[in-house]
C-alpha positions as CSV (number, residue, x, y, z in Angstrom):
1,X,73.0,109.2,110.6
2,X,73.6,109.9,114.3
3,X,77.0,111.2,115.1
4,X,77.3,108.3,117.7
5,X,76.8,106.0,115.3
6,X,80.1,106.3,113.9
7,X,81.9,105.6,117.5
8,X,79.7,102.5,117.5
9,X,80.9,101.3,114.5
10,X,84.3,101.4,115.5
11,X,84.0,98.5,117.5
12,X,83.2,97.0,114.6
13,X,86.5,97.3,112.9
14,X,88.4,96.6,116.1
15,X,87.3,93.4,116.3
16,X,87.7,92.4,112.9
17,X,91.3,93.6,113.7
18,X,91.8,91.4,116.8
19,X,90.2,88.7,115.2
20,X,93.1,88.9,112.1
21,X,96.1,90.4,114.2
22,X,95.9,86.8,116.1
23,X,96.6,85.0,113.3
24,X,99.4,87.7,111.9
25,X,102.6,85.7,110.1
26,X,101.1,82.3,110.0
27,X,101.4,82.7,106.0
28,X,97.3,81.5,105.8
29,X,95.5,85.1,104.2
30,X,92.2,82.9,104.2
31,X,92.6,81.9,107.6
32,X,93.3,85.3,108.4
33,X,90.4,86.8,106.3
34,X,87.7,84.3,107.6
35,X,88.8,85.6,111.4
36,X,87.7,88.7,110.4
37,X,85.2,87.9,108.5
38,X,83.5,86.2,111.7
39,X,84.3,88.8,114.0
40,X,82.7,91.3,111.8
41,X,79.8,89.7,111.5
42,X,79.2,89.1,115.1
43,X,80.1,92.8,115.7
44,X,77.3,93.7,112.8
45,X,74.4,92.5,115.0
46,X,75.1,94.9,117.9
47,X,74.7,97.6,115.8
48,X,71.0,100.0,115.5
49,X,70.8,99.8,112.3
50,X,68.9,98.4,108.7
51,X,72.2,98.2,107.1
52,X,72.9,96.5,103.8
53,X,75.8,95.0,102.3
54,X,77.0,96.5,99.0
55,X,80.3,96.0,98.9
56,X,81.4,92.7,101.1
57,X,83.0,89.6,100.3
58,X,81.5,88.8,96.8
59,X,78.0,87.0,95.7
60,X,76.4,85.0,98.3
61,X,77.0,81.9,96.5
62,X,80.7,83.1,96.9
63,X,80.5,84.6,100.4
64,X,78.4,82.7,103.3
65,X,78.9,85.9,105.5
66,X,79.0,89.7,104.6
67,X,77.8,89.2,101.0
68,X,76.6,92.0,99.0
69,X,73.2,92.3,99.5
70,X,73.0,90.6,103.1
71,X,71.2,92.9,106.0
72,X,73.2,93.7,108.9
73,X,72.3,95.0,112.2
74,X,69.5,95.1,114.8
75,X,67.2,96.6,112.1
76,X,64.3,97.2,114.2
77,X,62.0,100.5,114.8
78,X,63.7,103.8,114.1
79,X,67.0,101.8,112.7
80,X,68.2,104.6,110.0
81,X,68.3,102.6,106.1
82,X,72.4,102.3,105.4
83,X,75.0,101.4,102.4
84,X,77.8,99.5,104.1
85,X,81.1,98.9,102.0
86,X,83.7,96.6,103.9
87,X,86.8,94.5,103.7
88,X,87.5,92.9,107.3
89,X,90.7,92.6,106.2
90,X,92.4,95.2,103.7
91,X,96.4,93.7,103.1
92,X,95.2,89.7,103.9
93,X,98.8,88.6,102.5
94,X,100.2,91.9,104.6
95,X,98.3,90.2,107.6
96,X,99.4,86.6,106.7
97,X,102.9,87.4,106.3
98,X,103.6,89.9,108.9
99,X,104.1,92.9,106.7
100,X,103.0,96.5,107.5
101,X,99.6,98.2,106.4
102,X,96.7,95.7,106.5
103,X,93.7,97.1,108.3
104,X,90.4,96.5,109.2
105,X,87.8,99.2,106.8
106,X,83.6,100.0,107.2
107,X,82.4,102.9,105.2
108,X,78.8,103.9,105.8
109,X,76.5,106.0,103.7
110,X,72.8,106.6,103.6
111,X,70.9,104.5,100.9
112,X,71.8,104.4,97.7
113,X,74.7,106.5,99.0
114,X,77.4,103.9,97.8
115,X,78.3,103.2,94.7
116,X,77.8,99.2,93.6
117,X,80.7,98.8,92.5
118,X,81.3,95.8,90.5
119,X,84.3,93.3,91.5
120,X,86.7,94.5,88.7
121,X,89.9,97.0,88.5
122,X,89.7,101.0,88.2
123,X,92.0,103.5,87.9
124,X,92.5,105.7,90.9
125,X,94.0,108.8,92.0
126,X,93.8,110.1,95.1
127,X,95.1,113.1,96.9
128,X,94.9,115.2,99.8
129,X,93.2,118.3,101.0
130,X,95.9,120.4,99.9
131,X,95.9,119.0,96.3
132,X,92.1,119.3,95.9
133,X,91.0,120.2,92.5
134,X,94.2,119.7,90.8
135,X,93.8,116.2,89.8
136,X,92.0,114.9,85.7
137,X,92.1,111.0,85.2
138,X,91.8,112.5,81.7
139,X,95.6,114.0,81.6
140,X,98.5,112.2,81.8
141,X,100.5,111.1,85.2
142,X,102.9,113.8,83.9
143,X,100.4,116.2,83.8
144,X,99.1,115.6,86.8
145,X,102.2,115.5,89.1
146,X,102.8,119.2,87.8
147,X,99.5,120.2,88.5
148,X,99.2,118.7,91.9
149,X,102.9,120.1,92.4
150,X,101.8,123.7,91.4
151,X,98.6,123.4,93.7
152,X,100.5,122.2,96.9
153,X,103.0,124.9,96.1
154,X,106.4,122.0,95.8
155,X,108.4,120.9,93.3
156,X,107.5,117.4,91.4
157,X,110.5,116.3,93.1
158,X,108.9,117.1,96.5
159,X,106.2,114.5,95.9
160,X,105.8,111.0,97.0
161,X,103.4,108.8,94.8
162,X,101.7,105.5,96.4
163,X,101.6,102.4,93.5
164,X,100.5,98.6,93.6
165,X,103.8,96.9,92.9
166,X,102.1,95.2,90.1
167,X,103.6,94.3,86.5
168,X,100.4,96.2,84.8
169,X,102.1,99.6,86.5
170,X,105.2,99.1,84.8
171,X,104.9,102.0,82.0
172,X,103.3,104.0,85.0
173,X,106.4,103.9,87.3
174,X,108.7,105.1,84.7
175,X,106.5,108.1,83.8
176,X,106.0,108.6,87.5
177,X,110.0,108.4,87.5
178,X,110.7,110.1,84.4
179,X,109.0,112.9,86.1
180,X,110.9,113.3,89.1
181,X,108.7,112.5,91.8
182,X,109.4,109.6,94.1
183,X,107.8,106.2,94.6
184,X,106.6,104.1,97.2
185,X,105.7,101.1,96.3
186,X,102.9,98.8,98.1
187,X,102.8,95.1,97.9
188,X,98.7,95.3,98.6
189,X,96.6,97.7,100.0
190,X,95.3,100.8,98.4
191,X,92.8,101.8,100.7
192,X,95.1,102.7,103.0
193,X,97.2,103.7,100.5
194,X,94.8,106.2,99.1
195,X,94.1,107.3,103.0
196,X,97.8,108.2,104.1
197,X,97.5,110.6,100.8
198,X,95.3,113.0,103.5
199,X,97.7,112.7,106.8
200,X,100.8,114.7,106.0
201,X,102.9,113.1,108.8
202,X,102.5,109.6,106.2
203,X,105.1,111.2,103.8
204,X,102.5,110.1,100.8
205,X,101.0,112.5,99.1
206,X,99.9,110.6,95.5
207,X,98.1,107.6,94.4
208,X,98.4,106.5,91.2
209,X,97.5,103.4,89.5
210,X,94.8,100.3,88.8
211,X,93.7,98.4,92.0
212,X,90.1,97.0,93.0
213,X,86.8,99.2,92.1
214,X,85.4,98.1,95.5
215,X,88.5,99.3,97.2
216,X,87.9,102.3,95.4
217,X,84.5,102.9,97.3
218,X,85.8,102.4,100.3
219,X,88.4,104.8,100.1
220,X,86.4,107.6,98.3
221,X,84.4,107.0,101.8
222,X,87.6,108.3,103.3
223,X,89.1,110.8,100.8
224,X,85.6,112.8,101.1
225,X,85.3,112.5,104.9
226,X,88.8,114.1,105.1
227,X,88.6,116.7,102.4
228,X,91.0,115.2,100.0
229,X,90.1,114.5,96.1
230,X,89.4,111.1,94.1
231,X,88.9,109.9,91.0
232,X,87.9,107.1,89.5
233,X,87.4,104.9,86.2
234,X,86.8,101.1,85.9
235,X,88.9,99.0,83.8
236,X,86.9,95.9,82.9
237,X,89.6,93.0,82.4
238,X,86.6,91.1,80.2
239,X,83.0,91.4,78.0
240,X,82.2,89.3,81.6
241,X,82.9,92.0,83.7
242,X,81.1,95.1,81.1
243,X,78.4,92.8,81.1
244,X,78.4,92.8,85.2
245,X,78.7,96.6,85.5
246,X,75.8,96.9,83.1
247,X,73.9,94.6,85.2
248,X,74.4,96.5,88.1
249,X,73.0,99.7,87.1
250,X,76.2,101.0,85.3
251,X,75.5,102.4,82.1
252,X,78.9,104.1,81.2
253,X,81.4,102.4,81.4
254,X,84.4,104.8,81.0
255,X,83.0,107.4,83.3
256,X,85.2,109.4,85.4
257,X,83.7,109.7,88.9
258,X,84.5,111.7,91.5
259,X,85.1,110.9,95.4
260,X,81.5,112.1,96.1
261,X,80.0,110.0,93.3
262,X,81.2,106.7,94.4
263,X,80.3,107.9,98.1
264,X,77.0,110.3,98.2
265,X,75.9,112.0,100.8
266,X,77.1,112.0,104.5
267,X,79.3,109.4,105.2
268,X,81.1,107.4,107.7
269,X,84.2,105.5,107.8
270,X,86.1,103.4,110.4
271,X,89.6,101.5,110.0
272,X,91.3,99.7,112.9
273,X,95.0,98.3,112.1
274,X,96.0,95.0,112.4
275,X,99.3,95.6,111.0
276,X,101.2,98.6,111.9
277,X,101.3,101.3,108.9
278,X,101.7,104.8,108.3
279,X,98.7,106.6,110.2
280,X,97.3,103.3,112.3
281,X,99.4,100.7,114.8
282,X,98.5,97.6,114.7
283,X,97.1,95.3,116.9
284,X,99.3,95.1,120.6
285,X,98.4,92.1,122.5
286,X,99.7,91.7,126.1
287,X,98.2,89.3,129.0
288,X,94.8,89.2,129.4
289,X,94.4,91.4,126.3
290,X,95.3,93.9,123.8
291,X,96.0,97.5,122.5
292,X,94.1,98.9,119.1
293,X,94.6,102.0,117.1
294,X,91.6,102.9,115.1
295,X,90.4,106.1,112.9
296,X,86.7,107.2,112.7
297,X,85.6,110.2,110.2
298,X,82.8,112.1,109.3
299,X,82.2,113.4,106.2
300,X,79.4,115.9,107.6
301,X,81.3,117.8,109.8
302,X,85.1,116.7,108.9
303,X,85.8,115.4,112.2
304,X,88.7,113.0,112.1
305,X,89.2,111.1,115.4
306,X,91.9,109.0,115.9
307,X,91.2,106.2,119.2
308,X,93.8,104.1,121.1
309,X,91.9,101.6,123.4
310,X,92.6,99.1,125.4
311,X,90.7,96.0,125.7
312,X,90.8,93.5,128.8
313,X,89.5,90.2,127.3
314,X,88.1,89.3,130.9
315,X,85.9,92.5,130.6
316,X,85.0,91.3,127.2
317,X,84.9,87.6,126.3
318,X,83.7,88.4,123.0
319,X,87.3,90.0,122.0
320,X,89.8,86.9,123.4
321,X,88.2,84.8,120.4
């Protein structure tokens, strides 16, 4: 994939970002989700590229935009084949509601690069470069505070541990308590969650927990362009959801992957924020247009780039919406 590519498909996230960060504390998350949604798409057919949805909004009879499975971009002669895993809009009630951390996401990989994930919960942990190699979805949270403690050279107590304020993570916050290290819980999110693991100025340096296997995807995308470590496992909630996985080429279903299994290869990712969090600002708006933050990272070379831009809508009609 050209290394230009990447900067291209910022735009892609900033305008899903715009597109959301319009509608920000109106309390509507599908109102906000379908504005990105739209945008995205639009932004899509710019792009030189045979792209193909596997990880989007759901099954087309779900989804009438950014399915998995629908083809994206220009896709004519000398397009390069790619995987594209999105959410237009990662924190929709964050968004809807005003809160901090939703963002726009695009991961890119060649194909076959991504993994189909199917729409149920995994397990994740992710940390950061410095704690590479010292995490085993096999050992207990316990465990693996200590070991990612003794790797980053801190005490337990040192670390901060991202978690999906959710009832299922109730036994998992005591442990995570029990153990000394300190929490921050998320109301939504853990893409970004997993991402602020690999920026030290974010003050996270843990996730922990069960969130979306698509999510997952998208943030192994992340985690591998930046050097950190990820794993993995799916929790099916249902003989529904095995039954789905299986369909999709997933064979075992308690198998532990790593960050470069769900994302193969070299890989892209973009995020633009809609809501300000702990690496991106949010979306600025003033007269006659508006401010983004964004993030763009390579896995090939490790180049993280992060882009402040400023966008006149009377130089862009595209972006006033």
């Amino acid at each position: 994939m050209d290394r230009n590519l990447a900067m291209e498909v910022v735009r892609v996230t900033e305008m899903a970002a715009i597109a959301s960060a319009r509608l920000m504390g109106r309390g509507n998350k599908d109102e906000s989700d379908q504005a990105a949604v739209d945008a995205m798409r639009r932004a899509f057919d710019a792009l030189q590229i045979d792209g193909t949805v596997v990880i989007g909004e759901g099954e087309r009879d779900e989804a009438p935009m950014l399915y998995i499975g629908e083809k994206v971009g220009k896709r004519g002669e000398g397009a390069p084949e790619v995987d594209i895993a999105l959410d237009p809009l990662e924190g929709t009630n964050l968004c809807a509601y005003g809160r901090p951390g939703s963002i726009a996401v695009v991961a890119m990989a060649g194909k076959g690069g991504l993994l189909n994930a199917p729409d149920t919960y995994m397990e994740k942990m992710a940390v950061g470069p410095r704690a590479r190699g010292a995490i085993d979805l096999r050992k207990t949270p316990t465990e693996n505070l200590r070991s990612i403690a003794e790797k980053m050279k801190v005490y337990v107590e040192d670390l901060t541990v991202v978690v999906l304020d959710r009832e299922r993570h109730t036994d998992l916050i005591k442990e995570i308590r029990a153990a000394g290290a300190r929490i921050r819980l998320i109301e939504d999110g853990d893409v970004a969650g997993a991402i602020a693991t690999c920026f030290e100025d974010t003050g996270v340096e843990v996730l922990m927990g069960i969130g979306g296997a698509p999510e997952g995807v998208i943030a192994a995308a992340a985690i591998r362009a930046t050097g950190g470590d990820m794993q993995g496992r799916l929790v099916p909630r249902n003989q529904g959801e095995i039954d789905r996985a299986r369909s999709m080429g997933i064979t075992d279903i308690s198998k532990i992957y790593t960050a470069e299994e769900l994302a193969k290869g070299e890989v892209m990712f973009a995020a633009s924020g809609v809501t300000t969090g702990d690496f991106l600002k949010g979306v600025r708006f003033f007269g006659g247009g508006c401010e983004t933050h964004s993030v763009v990272m390579r896995s090939k070379t490790g180049t993280v780039r992060f882009i402040q831009s400023v966008h006149k809508f009377d130089k862009k009609p595209g972006y006033a919406f």
